[in-house]
C-alpha positions in Angstrom: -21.0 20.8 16.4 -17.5 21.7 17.4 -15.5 23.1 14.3 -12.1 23.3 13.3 -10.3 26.1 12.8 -9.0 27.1 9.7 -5.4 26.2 9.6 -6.5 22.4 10.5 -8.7 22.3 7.7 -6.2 23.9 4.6 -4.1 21.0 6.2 -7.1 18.9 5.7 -7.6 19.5 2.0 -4.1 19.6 1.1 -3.8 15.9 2.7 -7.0 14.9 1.0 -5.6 15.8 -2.2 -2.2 14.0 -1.2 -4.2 11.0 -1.9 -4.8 11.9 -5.7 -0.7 11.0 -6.0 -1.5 7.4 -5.6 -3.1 7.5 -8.8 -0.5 8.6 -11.2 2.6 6.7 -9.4 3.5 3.2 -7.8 2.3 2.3 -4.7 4.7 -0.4 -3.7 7.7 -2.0 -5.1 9.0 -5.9 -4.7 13.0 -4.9 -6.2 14.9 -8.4 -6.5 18.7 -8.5 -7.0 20.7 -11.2 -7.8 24.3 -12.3 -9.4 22.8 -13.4 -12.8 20.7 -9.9 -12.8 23.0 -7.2 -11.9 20.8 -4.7 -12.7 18.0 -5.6 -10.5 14.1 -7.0 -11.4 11.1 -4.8 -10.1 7.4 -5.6 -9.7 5.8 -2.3 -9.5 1.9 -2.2 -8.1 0.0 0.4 -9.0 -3.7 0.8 -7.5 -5.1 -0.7 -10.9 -2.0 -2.6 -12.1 1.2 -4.2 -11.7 4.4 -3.2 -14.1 8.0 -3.9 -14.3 9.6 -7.3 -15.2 6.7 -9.1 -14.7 7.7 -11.9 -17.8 11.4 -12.7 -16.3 9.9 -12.9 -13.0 6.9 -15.3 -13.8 9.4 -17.5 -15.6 11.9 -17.4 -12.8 8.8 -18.2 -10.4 7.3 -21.2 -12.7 11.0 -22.9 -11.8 10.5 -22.7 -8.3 6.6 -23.8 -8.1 5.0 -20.4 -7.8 1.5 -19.3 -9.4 1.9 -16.4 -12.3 1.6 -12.9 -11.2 -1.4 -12.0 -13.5 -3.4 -8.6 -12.6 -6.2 -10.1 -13.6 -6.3 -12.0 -10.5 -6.4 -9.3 -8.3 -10.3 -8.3 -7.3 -8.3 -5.4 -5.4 -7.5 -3.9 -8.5 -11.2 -3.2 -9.6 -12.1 -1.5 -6.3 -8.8 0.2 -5.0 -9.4 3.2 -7.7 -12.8 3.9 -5.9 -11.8 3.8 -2.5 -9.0 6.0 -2.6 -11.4 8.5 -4.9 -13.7 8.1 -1.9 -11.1 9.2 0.7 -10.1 12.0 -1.5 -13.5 13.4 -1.3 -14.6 12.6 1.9 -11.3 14.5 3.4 -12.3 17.0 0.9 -15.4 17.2 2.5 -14.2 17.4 5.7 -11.8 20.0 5.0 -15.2 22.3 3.7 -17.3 21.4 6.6 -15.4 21.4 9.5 -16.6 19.5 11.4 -14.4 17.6 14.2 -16.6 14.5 14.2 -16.2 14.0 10.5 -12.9 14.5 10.9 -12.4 11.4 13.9 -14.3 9.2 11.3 -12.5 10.2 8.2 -9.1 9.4 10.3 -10.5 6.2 11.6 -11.8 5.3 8.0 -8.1 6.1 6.8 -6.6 4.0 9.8 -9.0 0.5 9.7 -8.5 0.7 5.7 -4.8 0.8 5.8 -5.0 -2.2 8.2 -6.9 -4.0 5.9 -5.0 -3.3 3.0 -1.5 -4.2 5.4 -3.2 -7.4 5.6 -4.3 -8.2 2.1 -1.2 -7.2 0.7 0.9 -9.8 2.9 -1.7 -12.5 2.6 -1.0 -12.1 -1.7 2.5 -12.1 -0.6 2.5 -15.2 1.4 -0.2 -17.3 -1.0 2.2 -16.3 -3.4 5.2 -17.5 -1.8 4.0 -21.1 0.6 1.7 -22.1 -2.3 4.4 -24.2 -4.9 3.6 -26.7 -7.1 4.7 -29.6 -5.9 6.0 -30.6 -8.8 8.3 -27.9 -9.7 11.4 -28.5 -11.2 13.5 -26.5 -8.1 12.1 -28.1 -4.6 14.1 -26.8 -1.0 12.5 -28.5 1.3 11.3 -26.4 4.0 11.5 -23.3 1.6 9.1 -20.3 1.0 9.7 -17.5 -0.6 7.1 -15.1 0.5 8.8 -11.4 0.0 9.1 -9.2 3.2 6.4 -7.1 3.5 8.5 -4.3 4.2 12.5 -4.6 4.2 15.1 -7.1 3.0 14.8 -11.0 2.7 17.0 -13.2 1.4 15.4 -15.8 -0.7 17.6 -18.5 -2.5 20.4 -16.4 -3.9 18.1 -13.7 -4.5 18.3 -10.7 -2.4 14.5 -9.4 -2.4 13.4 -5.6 -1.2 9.7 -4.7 -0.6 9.0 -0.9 0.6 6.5 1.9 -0.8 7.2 4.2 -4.2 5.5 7.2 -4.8 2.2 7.2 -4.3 2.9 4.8 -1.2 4.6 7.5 -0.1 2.2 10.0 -0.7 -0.6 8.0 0.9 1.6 7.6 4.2 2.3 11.3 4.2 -2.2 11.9 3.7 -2.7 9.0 6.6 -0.1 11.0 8.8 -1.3 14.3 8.4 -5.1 13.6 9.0 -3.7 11.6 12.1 -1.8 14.5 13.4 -4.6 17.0 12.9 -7.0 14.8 14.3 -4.7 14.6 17.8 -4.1 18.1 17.8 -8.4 18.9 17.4 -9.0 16.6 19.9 -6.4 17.7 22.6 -7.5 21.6 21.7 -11.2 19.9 22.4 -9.8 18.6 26.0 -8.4 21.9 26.9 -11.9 23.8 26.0 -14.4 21.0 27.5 
């Protein structure tokens, strides 16, 4: 079993731990502006929860035929919490062992679970936004109001911005890292084979 040397796996641990972050701050952010809200609405998500102005929001919503953002429809946030404490360890692991193999499947873990959770979050986002009521009291015909997943949309006259916070940030920055590492073991691997 091929090892890695000892620089790639400090880099390891420290992006393992990265992944801690996304416990303690936001991972995403849905920011909405408008003329009648100078000051801006924000749906924070969290891996266990979703904050901000979460009433105003779900009242604006109801007027324009969408379901009620309630956390307590969201399966995702039972099981986030574990998978991220899994990755934390397993990188962890990693880091201790050394092992190059481990470290190709911890990346491609990291890699098929961002994917997935890509996916999930814009399918919420678009259930959210093509599934009115058809009997709302504002219809546009033609209209959805799914946000961006990432970036600006216009929707009505409200301007609406969806990008990572914090520990979005941080978990990019951990999914970065162990790519980068895992490239550079496997082109030092090339050059010794």
């Amino acid at each position: 079993m091929k090892k890695l040397g000892i620089q790639h796996r400090v880099v390891i641990g420290i992006a393992a731990l990265l992944f801690l972050f996304t416990f303690k701050f936001p991972f995403w952010v849905i920011y909405l502006t408008a003329p009648q809200y100078p000051e801006g609405l924000s749906l924070y998500i969290y891996l266990h929860k979703i904050s901000g102005d979460i009433e105003i929001i779900n009242g604006l919503n109801h007027y324009i035929g969408m379901a009620i953002i309630d956390q307590n429809d969201f399966k995702e946030f039972v099981f986030l919490p574990y998978i991220i404490a899994f990755i934390t360890a397993s990188g962890i692991l990693t880091a201790i062992i050394g092992s190059r193999k481990l470290l190709f499947g911890w990346t491609a873990f990291l890699l098929i679970f961002s994917i997935l959770a890509i996916y999930d979050f814009w399918h919420w986002e678009y259930t959210y936004g093509h599934n009115l009521d058809p009997d709302a009291a504002i219809q546009v015909p033609g209209m959805s109001y799914q946000p961006p997943l990432i970036g600006y949309k216009q929707l009505l006259n409200f301007g609406a911005y969806s990008y990572p916070h914090g520990g979005g940030w941080f978990y990019i920055g951990g999914v970065a890292v162990a790519c980068l590492v895992s490239i550079l073991a496997w082109r030092k691997s090339r050059k010794i084979s």
